[in-house]
TORKELUM-529996 format. One record per residue (C-alpha): x, y, z. Coordinates in steps of 0.5 Angstrom, whole numbers, plus 500, padded with zeros to 3 digits. Each point is the difference from the previous one (the first is absolute). Last residue first. Example, Ala and Ser with C-alpha at 12.3 -4.5 7.8 and 13.67 -1.06 7.14 Angstrom:
2
527498514
498493502
END
This chain:
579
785693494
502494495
506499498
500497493
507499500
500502493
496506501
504502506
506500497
498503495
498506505
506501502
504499494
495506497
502504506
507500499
499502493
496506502
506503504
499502507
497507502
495497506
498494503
493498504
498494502
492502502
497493501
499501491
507503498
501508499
506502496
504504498
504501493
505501497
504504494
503506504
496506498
493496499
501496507
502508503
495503497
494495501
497494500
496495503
501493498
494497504
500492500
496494502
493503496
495498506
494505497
499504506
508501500
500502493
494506502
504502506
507501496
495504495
497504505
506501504
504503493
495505500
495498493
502503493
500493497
507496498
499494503
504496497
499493498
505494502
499491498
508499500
502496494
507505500
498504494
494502505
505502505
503505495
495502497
497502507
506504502
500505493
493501501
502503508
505503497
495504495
496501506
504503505
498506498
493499501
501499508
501495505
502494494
496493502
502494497
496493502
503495499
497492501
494501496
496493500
503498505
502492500
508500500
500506505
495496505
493502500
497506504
492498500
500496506
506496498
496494503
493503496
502502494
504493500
494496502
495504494
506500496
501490501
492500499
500504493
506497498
498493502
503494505
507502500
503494499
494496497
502492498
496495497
503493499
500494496
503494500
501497493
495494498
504494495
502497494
505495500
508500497
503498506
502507500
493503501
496503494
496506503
492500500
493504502
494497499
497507501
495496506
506496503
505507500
493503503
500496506
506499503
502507502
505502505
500506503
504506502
498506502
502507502
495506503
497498506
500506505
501501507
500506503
505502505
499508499
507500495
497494497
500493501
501496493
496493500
503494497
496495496
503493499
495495495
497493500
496497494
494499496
495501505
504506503
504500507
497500506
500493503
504502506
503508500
507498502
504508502
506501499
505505503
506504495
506497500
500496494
503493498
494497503
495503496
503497494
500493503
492501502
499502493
504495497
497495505
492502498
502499492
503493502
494498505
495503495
503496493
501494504
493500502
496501494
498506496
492504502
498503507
494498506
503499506
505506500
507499499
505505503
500507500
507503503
500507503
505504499
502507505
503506497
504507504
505501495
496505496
504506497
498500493
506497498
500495506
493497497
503499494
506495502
495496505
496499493
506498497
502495505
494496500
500499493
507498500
498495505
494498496
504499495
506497503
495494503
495499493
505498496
500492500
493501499
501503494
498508499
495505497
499506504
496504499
500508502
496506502
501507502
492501499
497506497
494502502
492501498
495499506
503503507
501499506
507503503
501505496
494504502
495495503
494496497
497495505
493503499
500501493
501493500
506497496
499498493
508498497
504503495
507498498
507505498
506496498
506502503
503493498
505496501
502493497
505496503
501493496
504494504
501496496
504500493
503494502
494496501
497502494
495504497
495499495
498507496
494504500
497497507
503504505
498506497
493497501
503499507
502507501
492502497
497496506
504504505
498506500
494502503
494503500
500500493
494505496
495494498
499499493
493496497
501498494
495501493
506504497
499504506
496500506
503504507
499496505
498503508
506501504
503495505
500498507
493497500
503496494
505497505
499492502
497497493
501506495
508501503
501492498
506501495
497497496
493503500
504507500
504499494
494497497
496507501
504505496
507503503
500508502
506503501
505498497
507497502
507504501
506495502
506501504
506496501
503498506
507499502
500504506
503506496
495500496
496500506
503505504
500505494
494499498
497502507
504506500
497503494
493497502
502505507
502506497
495499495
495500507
503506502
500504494
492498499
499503507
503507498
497500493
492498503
498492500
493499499
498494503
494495500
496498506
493504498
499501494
500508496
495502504
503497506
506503499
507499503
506504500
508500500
506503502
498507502
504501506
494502504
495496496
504493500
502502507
492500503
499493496
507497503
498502507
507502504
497505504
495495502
504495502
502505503
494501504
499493500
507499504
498505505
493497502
504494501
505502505
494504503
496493501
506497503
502505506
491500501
501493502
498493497
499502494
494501495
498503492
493500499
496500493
492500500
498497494
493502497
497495496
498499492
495494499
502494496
502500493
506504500
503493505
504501505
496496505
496507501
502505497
505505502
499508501
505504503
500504508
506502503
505500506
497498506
505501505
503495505
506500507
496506504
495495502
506495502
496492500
500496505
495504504
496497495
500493503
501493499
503503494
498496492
501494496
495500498
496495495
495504499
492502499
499506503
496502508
499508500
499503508
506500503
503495497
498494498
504494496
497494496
502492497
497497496
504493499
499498493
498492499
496502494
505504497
498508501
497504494
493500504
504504504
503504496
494503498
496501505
505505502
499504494
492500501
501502507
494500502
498493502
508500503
497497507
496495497
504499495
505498505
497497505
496494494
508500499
502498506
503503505
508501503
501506505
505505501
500507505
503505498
501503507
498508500
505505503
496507499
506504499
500496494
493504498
502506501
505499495
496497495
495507501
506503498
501496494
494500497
499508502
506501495
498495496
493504499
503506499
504497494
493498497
497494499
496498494
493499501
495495503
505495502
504493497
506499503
506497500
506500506
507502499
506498504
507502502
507500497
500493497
492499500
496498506
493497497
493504499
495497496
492501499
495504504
494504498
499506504
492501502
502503506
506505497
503504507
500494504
500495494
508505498
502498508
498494500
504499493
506504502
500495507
501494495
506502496
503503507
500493502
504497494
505505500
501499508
500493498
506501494
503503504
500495506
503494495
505505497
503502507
500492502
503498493
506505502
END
């Protein structure tokens, strides 16, 4: 396997390169900057005297084509830094990399064909290597150079590359379903949401149907936690400047965080997290040992600054509303708590339909806060937590925070996309800035352990995830209407009326369609907006008191009596099936 990831990464890497030789040929005083191998193919940024059109990445790839069955050699070559510039003189982007470079860098460059790049490699001895049916030039977007907004805008060619053709399609299917299942796309088409850019960008509005979801989800959300032993708390939204010194967001997080606003001589700022106003509830009382640990959740919405151009749907967004908690906990507590945290979080996801999940455990980073035996007792609770699961682990070395280590699990969805949503972390530093206490047994004060946890990540991220994972069509618990009633002529109506009221005194989330359109009409205008079931209705149903039924996937029944139906479908409902 390392071997086949080793030899895609060089075919990636190599058609970076002929890209860029053939964009020069076709823009001669082009400049150069980057162009690594990503996880599905490669990009490559430029700087060009106009922005290129979908025409010209037609020709772009065309031309690369012809230019792989040229089979030139990447030729390598180590130079001195005085060649380099030399040879870069008129590439300012280039130049600057390598006078970035440490002192006693190797320089090192590729050439193919006619164009020459600074690089590392690795790449294909030959171009032959690489399948010119197997890649495809996917679209054009703007990056600045380093990433930074400061810097020059660039125009990044983006490409996905396999090895075969076979491979490539498989890809190009899977993102043309990505695509039908695009959560901004389905948010419009199913009415669940918008977003407007003259109203400020990155904040959600929330339309009936995707509101109805989203207080399914938060009903279900409290439940389970009071039922977990949690309690739930509420905190402001907005906390003067002390609380934020303290905390010491202004030092690490300001760029994150909204303007002030000035009041009563104070600056305030809009919370970007959660946690600083728990520990101020902490602090109202001393506790002791015997009333540890303390579970407190909050739906607590915060605000953080992002980039206009990293903003996405639900999934990027500046104003949301976090599934938070803290817990605050003795040493000796600390294993079953992580424990419980772990299998709640598992819990969860298999409600929503998630079974597919791979943990990650963050270890200690060089620089970090809190002493030794405070990180290895954290550490062995995580790892010991871990190890009481089935679900495969990952150790990402000295990846943990600063101020302590973390279990992040990653959700894999219906198209085998990983997503990060669930995280569990220590924290070291705020319980020492906040002074925070609790009187052990042995009658002395001491530091509680701290622990942040989000199961579900945000309400915005986790429906963008959902609408995306169902495809629109949620599961019978989560739908915003589970039953639609359609009579098949104005007759019926009054029974029609007569079945929704019942339905509805049941809990059960039904409209009727009672409009002068063909009954195929309205059966096509439910299906369009995924509504699980049709009751259709007619003389025989309305004489004989029952109902038929069409069931999403085309289950179809016919004539039964109503009560029936309705044990069926909460049988559905509380098992949370969910097709």
């Amino acid at each position: 396997m390392a071997q086949q990831i080793d030899q895609l990464y060089k075919i990636r890497h190599s058609l970076a390169h002929v890209m860029a030789e053939v964009v020069l040929d076709m823009f001669p005083d082009a400049k150069t900057a980057i162009g690594p191998p990503i996880e599905t193919g490669f990009y490559y940024d430029f700087d060009l005297p106009r922005p290129l059109t979908t025409e010209d990445l037609e020709k772009i790839e065309t031309s690369m084509k012809t230019a792989l069955r040229k089979n030139h050699t990447f030729e390598y070559e180590e130079i001195s830094r005085e060649a380099a510039e030399k040879i870069f003189d008129n590439q300012p982007y280039k130049l600057e990399l390598i006078r970035n470079l440490p002192d006693d860098a190797v320089i090192s460059i590729y050439t193919v064909g006619t164009f020459t790049d600074l690089c590392k490699g690795p790449h294909v001895k030959e171009t032959k290597e690489i399948d010119f049916r197997g890649f495809k030039l996917t679209s054009v977007a703007g990056a600045y150079w380093r990433g930074d907004e400061r810097r020059p805008m660039l125009q990044r060619i983006y490409a996905t590359a396999w090895a075969t053709k076979k491979e490539l399609m498989v890809h190009l299917d899977r993102i043309a379903e990505a695509e039908k299942r695009d959560h901004r796309t389905l948010g419009r088409q199913l009415d669940l949401f918008s977003l407007h850019e003259e109203a400020g960008p990155g904040l959600i509005y929330w339309h009936p149907k995707g509101a109805r979801i989203r207080s399914i989800i938060e009903e279900y959300w409290k439940a389970k936690h009071y039922q977990h032993g949690y309690d739930l708390v509420y905190s402001p939204h907005i906390g003067k400047s002390w609380l934020w010194e303290t905390s010491g967001h202004l030092d690490f997080y300001k760029e994150g965080m909204f303007s002030p606003m000035e009041m009563d001589k104070s600056d305030y700022y809009a919370k970007p997290m959660n946690c600083p106003f728990h520990i101020m509830m902490y602090k109202t009382k001393k506790y002791s040992y015997q009333e540890l640990p303390l579970r407190w959740a909050e739906l607590g919405t915060v605000y953080r600054y992002e980039p206009s151009g990293v903003l996405h749907g639900l999934l990027r967004v500046r104003g949301f509303t976090q599934d938070d908690a803290h817990i605050f906990c003795t040493p000796e507590q600390i294993d079953k708590e992580i424990e419980r945290v772990l299998s709640f979080s598992l819990m969860m996801w298999k409600d929503f339909g998630f079974t597919d999940i791979h943990a990650f455990l963050a270890t200690r980073p060089e620089k970090s806060v809190g002493d030794n035996p405070s990180w290895d007792k954290a550490t062995d609770a995580l790892q010991k937590a871990l190890n009481n699961t089935d679900i495969p682990v990952s150790v990402d070395d000295q990846g943990g925070a600063f101020y302590g280590p973390k279990i992040d699990l990653k959700i894999k969805d219906a198209l085998g996309r990983e997503w990060q949503m669930t995280t569990i972390q220590f924290d070291f530093n705020l319980p020492e800035r906040f002074n925070m206490k609790y009187v052990d047994s042995d009658g002395k004060e001491k530091m509680p352990y701290m622990v942040h946890r989000t199961l579900l990540g945000s309400m915005e991220r986790l429906f963008g995830v959902l609408v995306e994972q169902y495809a629109g069509a949620f599961p019978m618990w989560l739908a915003p209407i589970q039953i639609v009633v359609v009579p098949v002529a104005a007759v019926i109506n009054e029974y029609a009326m007569e079945v929704m009221e019942y339905l509805q005194s049941k809990n059960l989330r039904v409209i009727a369609n009672l409009t002068n359109d063909r009954m195929n009409a309205k059966i096509r205008k439910a299906r369009l907006e995924k509504i699980p079931y049709i009751i259709i209705l007619g003389e025989i149903e309305q004489q004989g008191k029952t109902i038929s039924y069409k069931r999403r996937g085309d289950i179809q029944e016919n004539t039964i009596p109503i009560d029936t139906f309705i044990s069926k479908i909460e049988k559905e409902i509380e098992e949370k099936i969910s097709s």
